[in-house]
PyMOL Python script that loads the backbone (N, CA, C, O; Angstrom):
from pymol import cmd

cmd.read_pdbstr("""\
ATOM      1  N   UNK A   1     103.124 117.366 110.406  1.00  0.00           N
ATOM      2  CA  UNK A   1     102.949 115.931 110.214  1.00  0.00           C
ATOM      3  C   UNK A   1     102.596 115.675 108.754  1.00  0.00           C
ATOM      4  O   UNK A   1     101.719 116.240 108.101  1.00  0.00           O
ATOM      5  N   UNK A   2     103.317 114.856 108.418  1.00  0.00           N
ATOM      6  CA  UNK A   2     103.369 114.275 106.776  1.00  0.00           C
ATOM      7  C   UNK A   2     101.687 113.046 107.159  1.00  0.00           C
ATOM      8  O   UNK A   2     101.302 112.526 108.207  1.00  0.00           O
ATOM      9  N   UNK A   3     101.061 113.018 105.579  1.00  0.00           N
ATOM     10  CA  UNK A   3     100.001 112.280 105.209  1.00  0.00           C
ATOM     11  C   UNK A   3     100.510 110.956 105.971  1.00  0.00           C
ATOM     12  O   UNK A   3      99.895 110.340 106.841  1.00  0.00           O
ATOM     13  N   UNK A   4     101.784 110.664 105.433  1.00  0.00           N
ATOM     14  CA  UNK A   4     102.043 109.048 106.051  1.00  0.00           C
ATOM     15  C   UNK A   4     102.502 109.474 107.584  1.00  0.00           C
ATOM     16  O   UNK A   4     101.648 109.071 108.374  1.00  0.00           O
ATOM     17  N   UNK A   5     103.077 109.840 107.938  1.00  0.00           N
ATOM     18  CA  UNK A   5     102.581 109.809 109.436  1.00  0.00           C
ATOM     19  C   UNK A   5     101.129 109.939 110.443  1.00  0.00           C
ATOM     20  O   UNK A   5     100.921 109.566 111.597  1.00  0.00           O
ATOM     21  N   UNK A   6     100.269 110.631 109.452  1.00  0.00           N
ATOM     22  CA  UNK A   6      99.100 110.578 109.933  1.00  0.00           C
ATOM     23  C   UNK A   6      97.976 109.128 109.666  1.00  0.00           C
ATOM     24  O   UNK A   6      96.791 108.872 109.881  1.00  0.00           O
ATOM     25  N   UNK A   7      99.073 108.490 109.127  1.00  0.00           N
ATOM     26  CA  UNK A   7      98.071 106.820 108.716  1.00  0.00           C
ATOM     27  C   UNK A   7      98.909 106.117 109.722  1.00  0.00           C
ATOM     28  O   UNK A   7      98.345 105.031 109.859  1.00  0.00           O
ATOM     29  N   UNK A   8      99.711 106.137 110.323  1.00  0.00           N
ATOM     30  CA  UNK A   8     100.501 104.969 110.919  1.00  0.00           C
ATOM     31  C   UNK A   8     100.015 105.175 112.751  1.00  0.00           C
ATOM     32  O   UNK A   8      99.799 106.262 113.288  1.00  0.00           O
ATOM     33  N   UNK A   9      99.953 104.064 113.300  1.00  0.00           N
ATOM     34  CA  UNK A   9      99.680 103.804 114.125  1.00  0.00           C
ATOM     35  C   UNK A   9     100.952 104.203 115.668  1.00  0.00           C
ATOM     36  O   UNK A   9     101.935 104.924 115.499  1.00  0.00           O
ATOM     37  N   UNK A  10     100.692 103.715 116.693  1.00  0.00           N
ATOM     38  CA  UNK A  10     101.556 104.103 117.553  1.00  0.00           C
ATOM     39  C   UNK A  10     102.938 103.729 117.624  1.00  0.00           C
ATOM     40  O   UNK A  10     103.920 104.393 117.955  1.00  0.00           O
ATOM     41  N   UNK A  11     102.753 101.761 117.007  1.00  0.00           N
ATOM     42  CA  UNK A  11     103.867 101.239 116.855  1.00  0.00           C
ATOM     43  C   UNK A  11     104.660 101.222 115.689  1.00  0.00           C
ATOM     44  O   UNK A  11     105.550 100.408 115.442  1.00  0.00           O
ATOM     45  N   UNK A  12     104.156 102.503 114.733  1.00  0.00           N
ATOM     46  CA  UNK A  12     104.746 102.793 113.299  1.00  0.00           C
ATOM     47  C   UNK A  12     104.273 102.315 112.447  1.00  0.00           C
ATOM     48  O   UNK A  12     104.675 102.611 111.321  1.00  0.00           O
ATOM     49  N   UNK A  13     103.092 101.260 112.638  1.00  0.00           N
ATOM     50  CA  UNK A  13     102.500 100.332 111.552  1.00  0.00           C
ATOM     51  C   UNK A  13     101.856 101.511 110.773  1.00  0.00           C
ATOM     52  O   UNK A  13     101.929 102.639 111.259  1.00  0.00           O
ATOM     53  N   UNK A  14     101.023 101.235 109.198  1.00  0.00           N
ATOM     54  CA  UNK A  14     100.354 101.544 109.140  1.00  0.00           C
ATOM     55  C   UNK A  14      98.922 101.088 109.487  1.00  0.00           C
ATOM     56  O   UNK A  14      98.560  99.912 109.501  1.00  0.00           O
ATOM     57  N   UNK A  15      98.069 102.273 109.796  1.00  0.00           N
ATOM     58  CA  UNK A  15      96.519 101.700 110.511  1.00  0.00           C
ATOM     59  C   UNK A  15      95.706 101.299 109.597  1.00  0.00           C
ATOM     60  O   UNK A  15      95.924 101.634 108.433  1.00  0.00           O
ATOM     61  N   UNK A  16      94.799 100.644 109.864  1.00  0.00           N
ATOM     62  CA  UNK A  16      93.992  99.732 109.413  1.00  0.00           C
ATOM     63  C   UNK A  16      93.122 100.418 108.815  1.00  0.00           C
ATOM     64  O   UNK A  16      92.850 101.292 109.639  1.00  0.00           O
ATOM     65  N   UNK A  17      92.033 100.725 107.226  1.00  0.00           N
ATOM     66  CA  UNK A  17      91.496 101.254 107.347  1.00  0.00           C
ATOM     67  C   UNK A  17      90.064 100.677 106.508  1.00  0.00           C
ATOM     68  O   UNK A  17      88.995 101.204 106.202  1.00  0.00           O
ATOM     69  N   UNK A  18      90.548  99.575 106.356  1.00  0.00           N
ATOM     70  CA  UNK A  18      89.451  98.737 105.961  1.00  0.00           C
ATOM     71  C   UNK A  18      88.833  97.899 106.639  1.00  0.00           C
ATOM     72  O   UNK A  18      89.525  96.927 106.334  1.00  0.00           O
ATOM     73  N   UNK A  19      87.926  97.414 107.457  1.00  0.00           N
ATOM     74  CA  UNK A  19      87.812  96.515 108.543  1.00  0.00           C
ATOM     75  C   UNK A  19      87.739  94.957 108.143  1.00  0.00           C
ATOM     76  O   UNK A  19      87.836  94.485 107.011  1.00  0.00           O
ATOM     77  N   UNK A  20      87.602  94.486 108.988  1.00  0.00           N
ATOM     78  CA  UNK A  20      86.902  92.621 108.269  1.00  0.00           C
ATOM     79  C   UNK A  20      85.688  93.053 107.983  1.00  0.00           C
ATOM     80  O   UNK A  20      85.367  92.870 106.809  1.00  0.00           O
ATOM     81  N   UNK A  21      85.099  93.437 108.491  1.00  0.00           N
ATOM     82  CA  UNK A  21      83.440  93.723 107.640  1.00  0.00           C
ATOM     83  C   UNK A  21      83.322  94.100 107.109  1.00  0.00           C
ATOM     84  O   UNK A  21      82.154  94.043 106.725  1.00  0.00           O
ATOM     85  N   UNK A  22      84.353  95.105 106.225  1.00  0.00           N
ATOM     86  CA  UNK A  22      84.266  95.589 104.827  1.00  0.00           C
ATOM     87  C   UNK A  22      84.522  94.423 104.231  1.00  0.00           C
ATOM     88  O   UNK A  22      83.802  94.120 103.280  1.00  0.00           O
ATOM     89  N   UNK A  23      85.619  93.484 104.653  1.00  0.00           N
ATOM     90  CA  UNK A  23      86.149  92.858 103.471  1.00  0.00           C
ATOM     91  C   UNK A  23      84.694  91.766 103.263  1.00  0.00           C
ATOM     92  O   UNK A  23      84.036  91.535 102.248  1.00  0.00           O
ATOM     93  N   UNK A  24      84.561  91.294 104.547  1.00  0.00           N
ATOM     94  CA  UNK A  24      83.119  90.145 104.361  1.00  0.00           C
ATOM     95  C   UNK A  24      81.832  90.741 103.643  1.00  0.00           C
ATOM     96  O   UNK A  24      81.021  89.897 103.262  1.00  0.00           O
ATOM     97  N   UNK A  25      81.600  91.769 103.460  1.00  0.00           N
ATOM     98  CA  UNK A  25      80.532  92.891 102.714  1.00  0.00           C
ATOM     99  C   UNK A  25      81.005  92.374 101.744  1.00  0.00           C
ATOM    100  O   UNK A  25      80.650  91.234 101.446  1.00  0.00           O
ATOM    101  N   UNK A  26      81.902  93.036 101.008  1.00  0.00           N
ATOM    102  CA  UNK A  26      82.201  92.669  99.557  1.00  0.00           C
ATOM    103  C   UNK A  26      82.290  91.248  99.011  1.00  0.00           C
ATOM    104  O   UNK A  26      81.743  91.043  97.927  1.00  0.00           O
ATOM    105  N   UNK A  27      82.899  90.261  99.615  1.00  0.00           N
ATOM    106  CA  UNK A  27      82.826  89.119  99.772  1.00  0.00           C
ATOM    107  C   UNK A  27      81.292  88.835  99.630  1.00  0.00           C
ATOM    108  O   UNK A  27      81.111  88.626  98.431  1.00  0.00           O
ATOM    109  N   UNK A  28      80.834  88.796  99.890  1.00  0.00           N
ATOM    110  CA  UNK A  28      79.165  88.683 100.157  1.00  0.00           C
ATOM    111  C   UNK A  28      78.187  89.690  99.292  1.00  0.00           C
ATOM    112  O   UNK A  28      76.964  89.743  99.422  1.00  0.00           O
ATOM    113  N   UNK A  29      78.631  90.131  98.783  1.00  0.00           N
ATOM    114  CA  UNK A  29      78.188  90.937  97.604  1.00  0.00           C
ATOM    115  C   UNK A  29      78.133  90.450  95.907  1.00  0.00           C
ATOM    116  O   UNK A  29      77.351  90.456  94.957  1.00  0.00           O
ATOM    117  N   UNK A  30      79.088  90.168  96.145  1.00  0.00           N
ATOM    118  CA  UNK A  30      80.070  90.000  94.499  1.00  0.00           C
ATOM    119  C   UNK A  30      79.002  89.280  94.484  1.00  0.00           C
ATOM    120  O   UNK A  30      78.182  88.851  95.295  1.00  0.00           O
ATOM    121  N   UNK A  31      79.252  89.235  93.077  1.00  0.00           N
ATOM    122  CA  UNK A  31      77.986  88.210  92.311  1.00  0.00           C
ATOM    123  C   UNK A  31      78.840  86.726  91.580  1.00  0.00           C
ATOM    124  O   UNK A  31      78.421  85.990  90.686  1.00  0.00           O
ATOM    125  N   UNK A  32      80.094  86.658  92.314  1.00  0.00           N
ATOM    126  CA  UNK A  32      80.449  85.868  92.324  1.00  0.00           C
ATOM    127  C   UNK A  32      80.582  84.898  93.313  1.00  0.00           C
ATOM    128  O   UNK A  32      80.890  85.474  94.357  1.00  0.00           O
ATOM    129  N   UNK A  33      80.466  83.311  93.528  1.00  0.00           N
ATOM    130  CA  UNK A  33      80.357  82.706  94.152  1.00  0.00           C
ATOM    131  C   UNK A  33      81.505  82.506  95.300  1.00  0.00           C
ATOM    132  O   UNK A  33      81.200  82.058  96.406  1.00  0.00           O
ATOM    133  N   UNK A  34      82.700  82.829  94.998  1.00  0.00           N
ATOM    134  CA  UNK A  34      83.840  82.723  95.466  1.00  0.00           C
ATOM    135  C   UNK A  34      84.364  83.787  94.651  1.00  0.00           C
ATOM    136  O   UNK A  34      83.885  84.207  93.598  1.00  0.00           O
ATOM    137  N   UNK A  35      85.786  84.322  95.471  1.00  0.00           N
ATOM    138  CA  UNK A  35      86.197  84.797  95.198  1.00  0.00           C
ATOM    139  C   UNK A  35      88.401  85.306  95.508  1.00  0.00           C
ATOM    140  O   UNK A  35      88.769  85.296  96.683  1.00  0.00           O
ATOM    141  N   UNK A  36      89.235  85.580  94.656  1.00  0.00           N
ATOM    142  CA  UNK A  36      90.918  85.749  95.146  1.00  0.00           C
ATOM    143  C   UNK A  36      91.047  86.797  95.779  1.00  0.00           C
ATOM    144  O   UNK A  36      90.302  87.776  95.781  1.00  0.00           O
ATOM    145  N   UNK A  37      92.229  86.580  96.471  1.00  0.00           N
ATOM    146  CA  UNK A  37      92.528  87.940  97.253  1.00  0.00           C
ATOM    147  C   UNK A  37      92.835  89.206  96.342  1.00  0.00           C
ATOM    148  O   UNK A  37      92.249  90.276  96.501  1.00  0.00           O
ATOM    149  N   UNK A  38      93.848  88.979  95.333  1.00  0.00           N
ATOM    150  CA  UNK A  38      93.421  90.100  94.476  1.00  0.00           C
ATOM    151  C   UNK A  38      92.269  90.857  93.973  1.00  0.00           C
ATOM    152  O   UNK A  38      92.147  92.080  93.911  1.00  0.00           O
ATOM    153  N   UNK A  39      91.292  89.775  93.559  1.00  0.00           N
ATOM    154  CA  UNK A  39      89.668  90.372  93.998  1.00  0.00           C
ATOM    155  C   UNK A  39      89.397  91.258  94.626  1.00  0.00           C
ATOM    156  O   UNK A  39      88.934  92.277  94.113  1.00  0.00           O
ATOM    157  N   UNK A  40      89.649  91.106  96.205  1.00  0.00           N
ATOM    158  CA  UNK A  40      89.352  91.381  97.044  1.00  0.00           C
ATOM    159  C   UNK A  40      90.144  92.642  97.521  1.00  0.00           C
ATOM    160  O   UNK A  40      89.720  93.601  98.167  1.00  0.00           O
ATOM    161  N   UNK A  41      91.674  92.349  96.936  1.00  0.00           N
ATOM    162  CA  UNK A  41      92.749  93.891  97.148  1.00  0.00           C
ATOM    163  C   UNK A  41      92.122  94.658  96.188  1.00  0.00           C
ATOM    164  O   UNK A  41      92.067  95.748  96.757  1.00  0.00           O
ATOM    165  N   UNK A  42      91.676  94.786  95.239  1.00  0.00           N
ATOM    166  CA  UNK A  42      91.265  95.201  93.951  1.00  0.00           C
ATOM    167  C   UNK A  42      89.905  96.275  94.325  1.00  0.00           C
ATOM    168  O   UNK A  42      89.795  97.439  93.941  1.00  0.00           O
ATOM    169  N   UNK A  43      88.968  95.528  95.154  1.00  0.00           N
ATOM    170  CA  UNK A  43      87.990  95.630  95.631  1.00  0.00           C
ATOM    171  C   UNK A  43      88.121  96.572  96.436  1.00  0.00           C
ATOM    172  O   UNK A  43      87.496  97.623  96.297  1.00  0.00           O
ATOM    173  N   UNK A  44      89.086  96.321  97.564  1.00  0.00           N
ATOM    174  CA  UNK A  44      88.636  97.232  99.022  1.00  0.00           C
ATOM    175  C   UNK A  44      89.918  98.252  98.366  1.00  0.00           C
ATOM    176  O   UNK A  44      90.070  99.210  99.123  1.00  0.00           O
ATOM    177  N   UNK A  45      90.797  98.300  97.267  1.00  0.00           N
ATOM    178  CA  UNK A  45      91.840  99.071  97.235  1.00  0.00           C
ATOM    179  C   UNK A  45      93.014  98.984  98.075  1.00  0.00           C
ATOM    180  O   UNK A  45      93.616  99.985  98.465  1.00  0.00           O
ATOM    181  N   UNK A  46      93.386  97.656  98.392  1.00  0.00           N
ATOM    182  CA  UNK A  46      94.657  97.517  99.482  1.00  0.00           C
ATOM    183  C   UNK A  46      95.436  96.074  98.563  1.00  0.00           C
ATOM    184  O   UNK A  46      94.978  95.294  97.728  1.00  0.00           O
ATOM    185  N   UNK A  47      97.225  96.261  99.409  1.00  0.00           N
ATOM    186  CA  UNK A  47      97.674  95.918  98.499  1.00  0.00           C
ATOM    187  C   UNK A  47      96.917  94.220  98.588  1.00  0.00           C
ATOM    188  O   UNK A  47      95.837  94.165  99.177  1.00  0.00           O
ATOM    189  N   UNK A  48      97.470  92.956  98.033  1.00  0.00           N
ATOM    190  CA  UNK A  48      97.501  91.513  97.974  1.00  0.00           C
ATOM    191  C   UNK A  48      97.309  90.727  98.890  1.00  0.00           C
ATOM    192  O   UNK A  48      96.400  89.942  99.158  1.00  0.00           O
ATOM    193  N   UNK A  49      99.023  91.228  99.744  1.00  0.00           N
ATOM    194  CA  UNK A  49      99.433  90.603 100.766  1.00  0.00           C
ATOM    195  C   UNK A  49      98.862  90.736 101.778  1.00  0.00           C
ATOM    196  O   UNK A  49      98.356  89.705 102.221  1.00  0.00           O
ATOM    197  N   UNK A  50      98.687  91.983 102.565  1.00  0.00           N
ATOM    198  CA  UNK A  50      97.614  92.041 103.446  1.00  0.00           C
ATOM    199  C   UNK A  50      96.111  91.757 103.641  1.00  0.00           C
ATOM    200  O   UNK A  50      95.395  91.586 104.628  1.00  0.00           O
ATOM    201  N   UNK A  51      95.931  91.773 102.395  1.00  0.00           N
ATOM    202  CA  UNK A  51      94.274  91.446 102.100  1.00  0.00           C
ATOM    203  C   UNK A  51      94.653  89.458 102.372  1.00  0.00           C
ATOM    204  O   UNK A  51      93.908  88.711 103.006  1.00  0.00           O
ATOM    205  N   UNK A  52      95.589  89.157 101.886  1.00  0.00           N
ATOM    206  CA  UNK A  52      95.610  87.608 102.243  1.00  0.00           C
ATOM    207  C   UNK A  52      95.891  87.164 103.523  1.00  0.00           C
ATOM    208  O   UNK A  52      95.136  86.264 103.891  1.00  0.00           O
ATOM    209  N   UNK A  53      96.723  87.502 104.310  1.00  0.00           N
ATOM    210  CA  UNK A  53      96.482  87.756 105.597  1.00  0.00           C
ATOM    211  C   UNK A  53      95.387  88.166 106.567  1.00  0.00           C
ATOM    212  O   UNK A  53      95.245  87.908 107.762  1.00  0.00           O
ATOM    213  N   UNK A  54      94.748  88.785 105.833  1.00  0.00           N
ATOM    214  CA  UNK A  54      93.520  89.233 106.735  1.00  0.00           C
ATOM    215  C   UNK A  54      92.299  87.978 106.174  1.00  0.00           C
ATOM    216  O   UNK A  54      91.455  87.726 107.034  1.00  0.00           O
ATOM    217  N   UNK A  55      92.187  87.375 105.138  1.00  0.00           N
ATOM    218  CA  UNK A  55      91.439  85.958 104.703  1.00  0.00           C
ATOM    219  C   UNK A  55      92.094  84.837 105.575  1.00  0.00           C
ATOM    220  O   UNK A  55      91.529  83.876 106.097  1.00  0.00           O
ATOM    221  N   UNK A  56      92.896  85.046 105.598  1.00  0.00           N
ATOM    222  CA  UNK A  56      93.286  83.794 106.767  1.00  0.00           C
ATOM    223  C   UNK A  56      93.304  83.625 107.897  1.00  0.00           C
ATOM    224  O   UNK A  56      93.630  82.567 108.434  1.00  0.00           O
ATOM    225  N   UNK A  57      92.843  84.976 108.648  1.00  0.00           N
ATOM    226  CA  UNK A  57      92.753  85.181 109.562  1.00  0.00           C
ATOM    227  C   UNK A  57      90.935  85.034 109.966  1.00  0.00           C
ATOM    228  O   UNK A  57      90.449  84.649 111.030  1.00  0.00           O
ATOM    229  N   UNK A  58      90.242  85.469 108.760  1.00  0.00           N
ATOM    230  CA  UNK A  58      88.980  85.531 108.788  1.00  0.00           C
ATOM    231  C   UNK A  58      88.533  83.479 108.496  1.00  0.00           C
ATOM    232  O   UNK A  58      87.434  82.930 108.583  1.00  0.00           O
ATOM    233  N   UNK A  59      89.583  83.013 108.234  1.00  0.00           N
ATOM    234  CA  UNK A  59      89.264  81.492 108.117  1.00  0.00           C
ATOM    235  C   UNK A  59      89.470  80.644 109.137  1.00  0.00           C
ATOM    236  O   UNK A  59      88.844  79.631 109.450  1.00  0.00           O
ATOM    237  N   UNK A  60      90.491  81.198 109.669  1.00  0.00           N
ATOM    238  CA  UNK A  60      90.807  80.341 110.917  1.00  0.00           C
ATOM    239  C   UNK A  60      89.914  80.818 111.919  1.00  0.00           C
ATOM    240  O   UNK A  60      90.027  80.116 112.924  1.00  0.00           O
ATOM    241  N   UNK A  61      89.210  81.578 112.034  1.00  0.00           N
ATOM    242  CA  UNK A  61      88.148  82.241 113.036  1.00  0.00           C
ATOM    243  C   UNK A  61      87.005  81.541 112.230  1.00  0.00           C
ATOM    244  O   UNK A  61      86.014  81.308 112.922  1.00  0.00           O
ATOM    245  N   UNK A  62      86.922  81.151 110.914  1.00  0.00           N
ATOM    246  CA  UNK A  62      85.704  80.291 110.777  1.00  0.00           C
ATOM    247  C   UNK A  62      84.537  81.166 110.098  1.00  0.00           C
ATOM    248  O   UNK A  62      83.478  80.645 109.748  1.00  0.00           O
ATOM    249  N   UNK A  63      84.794  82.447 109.949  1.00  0.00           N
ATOM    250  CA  UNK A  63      84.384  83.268 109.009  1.00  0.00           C
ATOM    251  C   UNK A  63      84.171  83.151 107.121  1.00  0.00           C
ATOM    252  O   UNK A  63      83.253  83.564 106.412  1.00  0.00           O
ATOM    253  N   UNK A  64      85.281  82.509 106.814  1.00  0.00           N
ATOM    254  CA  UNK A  64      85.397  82.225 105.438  1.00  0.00           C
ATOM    255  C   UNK A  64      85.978  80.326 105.137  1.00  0.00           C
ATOM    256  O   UNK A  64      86.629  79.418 105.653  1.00  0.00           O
ATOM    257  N   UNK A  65      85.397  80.576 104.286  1.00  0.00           N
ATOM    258  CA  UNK A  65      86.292  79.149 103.547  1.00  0.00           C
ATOM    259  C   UNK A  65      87.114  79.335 102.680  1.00  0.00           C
ATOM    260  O   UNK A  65      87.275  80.464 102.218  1.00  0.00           O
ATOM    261  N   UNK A  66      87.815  78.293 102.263  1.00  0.00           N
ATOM    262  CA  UNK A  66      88.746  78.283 101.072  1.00  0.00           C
ATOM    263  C   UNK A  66      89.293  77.552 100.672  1.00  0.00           C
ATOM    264  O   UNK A  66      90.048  76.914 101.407  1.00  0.00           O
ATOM    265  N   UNK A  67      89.194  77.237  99.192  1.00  0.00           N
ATOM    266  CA  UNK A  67      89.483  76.130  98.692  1.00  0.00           C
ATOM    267  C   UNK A  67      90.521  76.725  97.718  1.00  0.00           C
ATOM    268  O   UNK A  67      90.524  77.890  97.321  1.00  0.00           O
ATOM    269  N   UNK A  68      91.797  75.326  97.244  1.00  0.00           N
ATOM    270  CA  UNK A  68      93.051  76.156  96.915  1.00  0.00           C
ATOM    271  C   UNK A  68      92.648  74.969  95.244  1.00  0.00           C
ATOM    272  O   UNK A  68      92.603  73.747  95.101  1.00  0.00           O
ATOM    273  N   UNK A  69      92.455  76.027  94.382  1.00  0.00           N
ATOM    274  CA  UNK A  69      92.876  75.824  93.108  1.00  0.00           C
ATOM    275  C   UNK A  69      94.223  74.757  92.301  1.00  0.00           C
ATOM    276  O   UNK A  69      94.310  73.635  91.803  1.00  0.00           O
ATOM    277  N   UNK A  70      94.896  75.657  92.504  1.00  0.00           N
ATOM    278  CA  UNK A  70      96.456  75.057  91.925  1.00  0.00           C
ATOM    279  C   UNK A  70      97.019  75.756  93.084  1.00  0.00           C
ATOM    280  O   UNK A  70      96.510  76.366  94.025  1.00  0.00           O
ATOM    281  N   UNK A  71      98.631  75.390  92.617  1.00  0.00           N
ATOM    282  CA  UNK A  71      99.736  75.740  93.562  1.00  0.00           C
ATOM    283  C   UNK A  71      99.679  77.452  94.090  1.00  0.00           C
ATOM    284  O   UNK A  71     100.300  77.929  95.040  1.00  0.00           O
ATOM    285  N   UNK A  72      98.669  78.223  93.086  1.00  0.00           N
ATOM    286  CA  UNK A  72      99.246  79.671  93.389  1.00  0.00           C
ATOM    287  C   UNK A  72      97.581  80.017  93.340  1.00  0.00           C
ATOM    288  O   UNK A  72      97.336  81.136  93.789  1.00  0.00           O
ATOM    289  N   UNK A  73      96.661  79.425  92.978  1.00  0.00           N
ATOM    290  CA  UNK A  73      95.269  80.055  93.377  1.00  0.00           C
ATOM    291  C   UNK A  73      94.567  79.475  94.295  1.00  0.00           C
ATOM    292  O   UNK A  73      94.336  78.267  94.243  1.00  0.00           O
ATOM    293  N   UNK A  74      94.120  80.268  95.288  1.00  0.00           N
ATOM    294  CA  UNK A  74      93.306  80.343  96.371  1.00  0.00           C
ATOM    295  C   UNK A  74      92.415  80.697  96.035  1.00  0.00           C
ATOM    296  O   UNK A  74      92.478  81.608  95.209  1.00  0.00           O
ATOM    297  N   UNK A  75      90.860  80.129  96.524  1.00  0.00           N
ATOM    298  CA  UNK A  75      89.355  81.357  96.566  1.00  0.00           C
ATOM    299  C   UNK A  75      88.877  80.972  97.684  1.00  0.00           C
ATOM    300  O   UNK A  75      88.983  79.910  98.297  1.00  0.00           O
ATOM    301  N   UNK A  76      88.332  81.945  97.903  1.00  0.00           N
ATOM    302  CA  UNK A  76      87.988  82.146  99.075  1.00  0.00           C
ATOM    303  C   UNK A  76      85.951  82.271  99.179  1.00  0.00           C
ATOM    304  O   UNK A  76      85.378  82.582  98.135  1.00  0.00           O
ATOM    305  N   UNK A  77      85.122  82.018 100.409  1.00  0.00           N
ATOM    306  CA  UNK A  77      83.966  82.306  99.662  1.00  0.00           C
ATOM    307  C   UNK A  77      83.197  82.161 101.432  1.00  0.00           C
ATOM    308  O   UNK A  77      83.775  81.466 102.267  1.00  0.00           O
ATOM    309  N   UNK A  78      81.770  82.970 101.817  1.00  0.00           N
ATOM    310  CA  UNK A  78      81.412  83.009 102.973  1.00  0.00           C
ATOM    311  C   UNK A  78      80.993  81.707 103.908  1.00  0.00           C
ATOM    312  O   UNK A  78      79.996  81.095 103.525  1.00  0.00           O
ATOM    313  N   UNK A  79      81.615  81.262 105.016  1.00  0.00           N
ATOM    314  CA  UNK A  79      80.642  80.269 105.635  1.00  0.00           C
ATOM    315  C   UNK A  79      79.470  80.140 105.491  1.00  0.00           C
ATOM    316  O   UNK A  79      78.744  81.094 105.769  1.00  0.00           O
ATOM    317  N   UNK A  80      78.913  78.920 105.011  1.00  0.00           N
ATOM    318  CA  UNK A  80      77.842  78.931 105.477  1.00  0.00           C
ATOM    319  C   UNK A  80      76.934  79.347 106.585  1.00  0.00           C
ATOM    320  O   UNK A  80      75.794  79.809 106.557  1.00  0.00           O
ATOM    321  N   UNK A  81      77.898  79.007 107.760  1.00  0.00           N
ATOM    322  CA  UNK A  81      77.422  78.957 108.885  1.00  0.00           C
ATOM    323  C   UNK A  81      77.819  80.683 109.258  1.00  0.00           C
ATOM    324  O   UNK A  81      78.196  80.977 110.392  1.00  0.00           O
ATOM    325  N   UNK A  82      77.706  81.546 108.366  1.00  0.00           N
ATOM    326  CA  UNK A  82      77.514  83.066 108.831  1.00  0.00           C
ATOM    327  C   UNK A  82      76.337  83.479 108.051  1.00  0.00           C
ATOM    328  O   UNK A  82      75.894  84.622 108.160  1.00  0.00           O
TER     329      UNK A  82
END
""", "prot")
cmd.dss("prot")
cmd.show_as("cartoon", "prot")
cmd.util.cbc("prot")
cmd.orient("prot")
């Protein structure tokens, strides 16, 4: 078994290996008030896209907020109410 077969999951994905509570840790760390998903890919070491997907997922569950900059910046930053 090759390295990348040993990361991928049953349905071929690759597996997950950062959780939401890593990402909300760091999020909640930074000494910044808000923060981009690149930040945040940068941060946990995963690519953009998935790290933005997984913020939107953590928003619509009510976990994060986010307020959109311009046409191409997003930040993102912890509920209050967590």
């Amino acid at each position: 078994m090759t390295e990348n077969e040993s990361e991928r999951d049953e349905q071929g994905r690759f597996a997950e290996q950062t959780s939401d509570d890593d990402i909300l840790r760091v999020i909640h760390e930074s000494e910044f008030p808000a923060v981009t998903a690149r930040w945040v890919a940068d941060t946990v070491e995963m690519e953009r896209r998935p790290v933005h997907q997984r913020l939107e997922e953590l928003h619509e569950r009510g976990e994060l907020e986010r307020g959109k900059l311009s046409p191409r910046v997003v930040i993102w930053w912890i509920s209050e109410e967590q």
